[in-house]
DRENKOL-170263 format. One record per residue: z, x negated, y negated of N, C-alpha, C, O, CB in turn; residue in three letters. Coordinates in pm, whole numbers, padded with zeros to 5 digits, always signed. Glycine has a CB too. Layout:
ZXYZXYZXYZXYZXYAla ...
This chain:
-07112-12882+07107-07014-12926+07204-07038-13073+07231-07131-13099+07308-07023-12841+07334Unk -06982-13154+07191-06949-13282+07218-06958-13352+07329-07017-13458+07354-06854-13294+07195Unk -06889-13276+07398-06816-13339+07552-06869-13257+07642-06800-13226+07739-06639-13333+07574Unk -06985-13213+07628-06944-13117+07726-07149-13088+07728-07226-13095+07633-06795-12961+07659Unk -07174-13059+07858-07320-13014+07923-07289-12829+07968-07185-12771+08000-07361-13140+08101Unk -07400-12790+07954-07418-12688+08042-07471-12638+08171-07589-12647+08203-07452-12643+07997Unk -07404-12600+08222-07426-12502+08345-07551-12450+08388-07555-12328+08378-07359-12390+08326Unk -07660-12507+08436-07764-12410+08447-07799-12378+08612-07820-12260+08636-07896-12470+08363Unk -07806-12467+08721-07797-12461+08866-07733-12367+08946-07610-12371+08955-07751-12558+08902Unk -07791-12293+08999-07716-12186+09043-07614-12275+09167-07495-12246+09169-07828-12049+09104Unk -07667-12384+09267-07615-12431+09296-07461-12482+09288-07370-12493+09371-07679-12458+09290Unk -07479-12512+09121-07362-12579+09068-07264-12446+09075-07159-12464+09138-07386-12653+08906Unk -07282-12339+09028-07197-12188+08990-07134-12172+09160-07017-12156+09195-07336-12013+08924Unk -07246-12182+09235-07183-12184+09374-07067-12269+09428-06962-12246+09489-07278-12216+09454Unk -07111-12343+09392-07062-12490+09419-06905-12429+09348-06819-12413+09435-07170-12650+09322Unk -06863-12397+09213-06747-12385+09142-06658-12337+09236-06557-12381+09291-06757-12304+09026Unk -06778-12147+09241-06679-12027+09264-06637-12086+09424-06519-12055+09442-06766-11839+09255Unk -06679-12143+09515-06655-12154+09657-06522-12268+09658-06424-12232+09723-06808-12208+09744Unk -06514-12412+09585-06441-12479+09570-06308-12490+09477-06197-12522+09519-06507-12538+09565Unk -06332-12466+09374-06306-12427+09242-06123-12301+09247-06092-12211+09325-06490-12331+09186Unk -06043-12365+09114-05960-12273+09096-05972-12144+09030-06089-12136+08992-05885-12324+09053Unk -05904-12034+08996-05928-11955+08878-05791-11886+08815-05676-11883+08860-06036-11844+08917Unk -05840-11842+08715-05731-11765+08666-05786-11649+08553-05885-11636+08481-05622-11871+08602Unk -05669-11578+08580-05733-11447+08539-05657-11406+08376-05542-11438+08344-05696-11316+08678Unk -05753-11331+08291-05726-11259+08189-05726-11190+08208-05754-11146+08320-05761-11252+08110Unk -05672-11093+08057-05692-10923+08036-05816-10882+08006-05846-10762+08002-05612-10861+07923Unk -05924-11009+07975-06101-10975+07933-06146-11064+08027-06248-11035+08090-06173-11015+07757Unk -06082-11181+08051-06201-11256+08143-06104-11296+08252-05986-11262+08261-06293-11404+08066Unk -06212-11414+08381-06112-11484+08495-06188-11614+08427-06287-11600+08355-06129-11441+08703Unk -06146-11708+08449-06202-11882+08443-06213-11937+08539-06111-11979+08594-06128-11983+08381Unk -06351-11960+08599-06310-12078+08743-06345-12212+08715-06442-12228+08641-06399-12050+08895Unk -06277-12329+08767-06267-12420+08736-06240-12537+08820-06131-12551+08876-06209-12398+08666Unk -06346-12633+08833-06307-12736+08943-06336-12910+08925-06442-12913+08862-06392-12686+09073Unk -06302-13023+08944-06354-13117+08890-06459-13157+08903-06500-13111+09010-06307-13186+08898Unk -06567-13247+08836-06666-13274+08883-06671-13378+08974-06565-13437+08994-06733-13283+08802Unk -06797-13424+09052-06822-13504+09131-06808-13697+09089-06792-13801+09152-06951-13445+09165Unk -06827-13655+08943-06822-13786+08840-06722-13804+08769-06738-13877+08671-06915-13792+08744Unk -06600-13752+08789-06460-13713+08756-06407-13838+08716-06345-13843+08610-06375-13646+08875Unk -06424-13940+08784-06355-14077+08798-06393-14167+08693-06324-14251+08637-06386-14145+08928Unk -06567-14123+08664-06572-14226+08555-06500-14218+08431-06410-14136+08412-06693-14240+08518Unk -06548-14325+08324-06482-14290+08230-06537-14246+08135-06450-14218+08052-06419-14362+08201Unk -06668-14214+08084-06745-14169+08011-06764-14031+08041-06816-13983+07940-06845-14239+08009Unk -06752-13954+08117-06758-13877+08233-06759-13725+08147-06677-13726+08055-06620-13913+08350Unk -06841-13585+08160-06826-13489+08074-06800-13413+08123-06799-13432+08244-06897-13459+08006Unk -06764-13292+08083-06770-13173+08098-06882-13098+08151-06996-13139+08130-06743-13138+08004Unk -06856-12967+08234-06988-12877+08229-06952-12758+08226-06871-12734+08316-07084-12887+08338Unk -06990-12633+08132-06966-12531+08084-07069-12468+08114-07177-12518+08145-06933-12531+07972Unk -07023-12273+08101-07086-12172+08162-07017-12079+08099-06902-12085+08055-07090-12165+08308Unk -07110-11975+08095-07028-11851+08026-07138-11716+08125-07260-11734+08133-07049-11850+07789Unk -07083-11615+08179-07146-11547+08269-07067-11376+08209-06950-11339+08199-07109-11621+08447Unk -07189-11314+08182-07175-11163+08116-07233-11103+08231-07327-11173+08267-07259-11124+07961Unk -07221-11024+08290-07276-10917+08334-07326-10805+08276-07247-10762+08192-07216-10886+08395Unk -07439-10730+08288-07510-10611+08255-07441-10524+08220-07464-10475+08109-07580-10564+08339Unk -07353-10483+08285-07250-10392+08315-07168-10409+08159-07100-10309+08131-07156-10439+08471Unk -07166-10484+08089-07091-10539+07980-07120-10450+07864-07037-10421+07777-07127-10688+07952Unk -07263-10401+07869-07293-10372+07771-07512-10387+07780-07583-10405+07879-07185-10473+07669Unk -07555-10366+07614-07685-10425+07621-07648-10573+07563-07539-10627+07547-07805-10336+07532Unk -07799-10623+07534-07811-10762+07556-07766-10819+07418-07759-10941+07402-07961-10807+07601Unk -07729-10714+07299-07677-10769+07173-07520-10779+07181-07463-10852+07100-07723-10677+07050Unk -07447-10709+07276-07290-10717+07310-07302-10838+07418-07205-10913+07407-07213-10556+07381Unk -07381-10873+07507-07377-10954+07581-07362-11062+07476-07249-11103+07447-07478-10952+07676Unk -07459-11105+07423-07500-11270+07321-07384-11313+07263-07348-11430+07247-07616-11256+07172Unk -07286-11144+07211-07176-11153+07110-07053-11219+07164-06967-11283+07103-07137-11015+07060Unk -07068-11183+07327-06981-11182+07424-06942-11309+07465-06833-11357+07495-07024-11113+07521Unk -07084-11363+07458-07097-11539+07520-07063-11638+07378-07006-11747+07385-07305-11588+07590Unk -07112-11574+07248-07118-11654+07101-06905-11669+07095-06835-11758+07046-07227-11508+06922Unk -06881-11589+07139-06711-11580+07108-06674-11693+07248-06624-11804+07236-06622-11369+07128Unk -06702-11645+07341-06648-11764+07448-06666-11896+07413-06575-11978+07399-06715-11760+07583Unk -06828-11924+07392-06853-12073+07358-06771-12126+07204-06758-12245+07174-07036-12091+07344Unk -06736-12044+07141-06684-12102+06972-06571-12109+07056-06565-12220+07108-06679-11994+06795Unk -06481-12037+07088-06332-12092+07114-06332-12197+07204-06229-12265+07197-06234-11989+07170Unk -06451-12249+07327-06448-12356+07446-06491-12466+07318-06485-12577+07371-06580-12329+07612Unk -06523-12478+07205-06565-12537+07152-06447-12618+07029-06427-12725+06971-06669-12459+07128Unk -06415-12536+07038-06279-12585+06952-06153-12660+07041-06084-12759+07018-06207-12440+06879Unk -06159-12568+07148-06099-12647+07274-06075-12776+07308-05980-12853+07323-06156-12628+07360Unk -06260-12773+07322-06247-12911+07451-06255-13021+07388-06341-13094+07437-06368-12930+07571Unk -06175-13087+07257-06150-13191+07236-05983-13216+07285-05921-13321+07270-06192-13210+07100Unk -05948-13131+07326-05783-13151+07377-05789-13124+07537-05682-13121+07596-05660-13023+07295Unk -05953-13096+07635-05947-13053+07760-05980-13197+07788-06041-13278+07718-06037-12925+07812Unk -05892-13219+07985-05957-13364+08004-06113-13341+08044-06197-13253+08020-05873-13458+08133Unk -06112-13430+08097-06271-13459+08126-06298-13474+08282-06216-13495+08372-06323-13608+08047Unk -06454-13456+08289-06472-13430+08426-06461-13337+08495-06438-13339+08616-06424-13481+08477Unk -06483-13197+08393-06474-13067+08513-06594-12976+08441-06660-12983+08337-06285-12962+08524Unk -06584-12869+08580-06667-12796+08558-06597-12659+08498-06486-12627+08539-06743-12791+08675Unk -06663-12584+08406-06535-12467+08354-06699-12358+08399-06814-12396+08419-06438-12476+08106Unk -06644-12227+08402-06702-12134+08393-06631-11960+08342-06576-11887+08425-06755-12154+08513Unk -06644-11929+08226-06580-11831+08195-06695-11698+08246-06818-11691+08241-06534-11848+08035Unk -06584-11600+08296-06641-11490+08351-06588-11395+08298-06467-11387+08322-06637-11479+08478Unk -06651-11276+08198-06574-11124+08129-06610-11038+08258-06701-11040+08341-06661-11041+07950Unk -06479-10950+08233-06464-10856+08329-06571-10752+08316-06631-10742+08209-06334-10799+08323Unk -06596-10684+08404-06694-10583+08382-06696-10461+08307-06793-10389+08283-06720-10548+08478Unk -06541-10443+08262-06479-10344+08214-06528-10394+08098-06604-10318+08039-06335-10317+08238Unk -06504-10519+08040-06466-10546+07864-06619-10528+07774-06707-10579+07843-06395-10748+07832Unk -06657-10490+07687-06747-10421+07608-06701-10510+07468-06585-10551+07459-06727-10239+07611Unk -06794-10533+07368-06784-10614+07307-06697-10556+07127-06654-10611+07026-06931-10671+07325Unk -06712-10417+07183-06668-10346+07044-06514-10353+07063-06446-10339+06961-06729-10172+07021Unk -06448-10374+07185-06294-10391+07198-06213-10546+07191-06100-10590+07168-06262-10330+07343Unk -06337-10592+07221-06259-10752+07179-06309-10806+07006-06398-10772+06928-06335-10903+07320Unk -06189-10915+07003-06284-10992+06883-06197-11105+06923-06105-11112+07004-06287-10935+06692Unk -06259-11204+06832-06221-11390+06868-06093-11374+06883-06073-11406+07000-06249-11527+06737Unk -06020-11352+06849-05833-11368+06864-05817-11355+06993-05779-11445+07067-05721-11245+06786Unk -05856-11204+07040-05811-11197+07169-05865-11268+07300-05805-11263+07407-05814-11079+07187Unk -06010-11348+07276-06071-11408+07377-06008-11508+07365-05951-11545+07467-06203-11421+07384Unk -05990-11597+07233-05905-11706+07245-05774-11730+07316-05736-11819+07391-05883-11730+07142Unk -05726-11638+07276-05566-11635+07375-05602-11621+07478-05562-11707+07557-05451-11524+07363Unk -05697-11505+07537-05722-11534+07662-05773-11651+07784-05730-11674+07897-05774-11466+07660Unk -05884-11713+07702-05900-11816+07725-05819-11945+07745-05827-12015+07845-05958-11816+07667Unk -05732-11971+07630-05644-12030+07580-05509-12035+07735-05450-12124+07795-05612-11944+07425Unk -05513-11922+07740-05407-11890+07845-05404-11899+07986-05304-11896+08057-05381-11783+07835Unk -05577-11914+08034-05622-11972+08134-05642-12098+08158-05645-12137+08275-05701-11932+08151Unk -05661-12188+08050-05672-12285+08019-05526-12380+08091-05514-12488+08149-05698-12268+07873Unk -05462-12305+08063-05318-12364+08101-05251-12344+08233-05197-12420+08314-05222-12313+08011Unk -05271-12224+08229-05249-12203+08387-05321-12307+08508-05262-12357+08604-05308-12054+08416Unk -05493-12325+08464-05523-12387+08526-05439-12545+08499-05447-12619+08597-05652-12362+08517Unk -05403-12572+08442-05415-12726+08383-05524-12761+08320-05554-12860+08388-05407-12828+08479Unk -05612-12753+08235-05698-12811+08228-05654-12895+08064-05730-12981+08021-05823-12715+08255Unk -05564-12868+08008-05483-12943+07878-05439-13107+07959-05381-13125+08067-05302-12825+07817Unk -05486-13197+07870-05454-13315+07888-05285-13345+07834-05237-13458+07844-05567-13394+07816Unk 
């Protein structure tokens, strides 16, 4: 990922979900808010991908997050800059019912709703 840092502060996740927009899929919600460094011009991204237990074990989880980050990855050379993204799968979705197509659109489709397309 180019443009883009990761998410590790729980702070920061707080910080999203409390301020932050979202929008919802049929597998995931996206929350999403600008960063504090928004203005500059060099200015990056910060990404997150959040599975819950509930998802599955920890080899559907990895699969779960490996599909989110490849499609945010192909993405965010067309996302602006200066925000914070965080993709969240529903608790329902299990990794044997999705595959890349459908996270992409999903993703893809939150993406827009929010605005986050330059």
């Amino acid at each position: 990922m180019k443009y883009t840092l990761r998410i590790k502060k729980n702070r920061v996740f707080k910080y999203i979900f409390r301020k932050g927009n979202y929008s919802k899929g049929n597998y995931i919600v996206v929350h999403s808010c600008k960063t504090k460094l928004a203005d500059e011009p060099d200015a990056k991204n910060f990404f997150a991908v959040c599975v819950s237990k509930k998802n599955g074990n920890s080899v559907d989880r990895n699969k779960l997050k490996r599909l989110a980050r490849e499609v945010y990855k192909e993405e965010e050379i067309s996302l602006k800059r200066g925000l914070n993204v965080v993709v969240m799968y529903k608790k329902d979705t299990s990794a044997k019912e999705v595959n890349y197509h459908l996270v992409k659109e999903d993703i893809k489709n939150c993406f827009k709703d929010l605005d986050l397309y330059e």
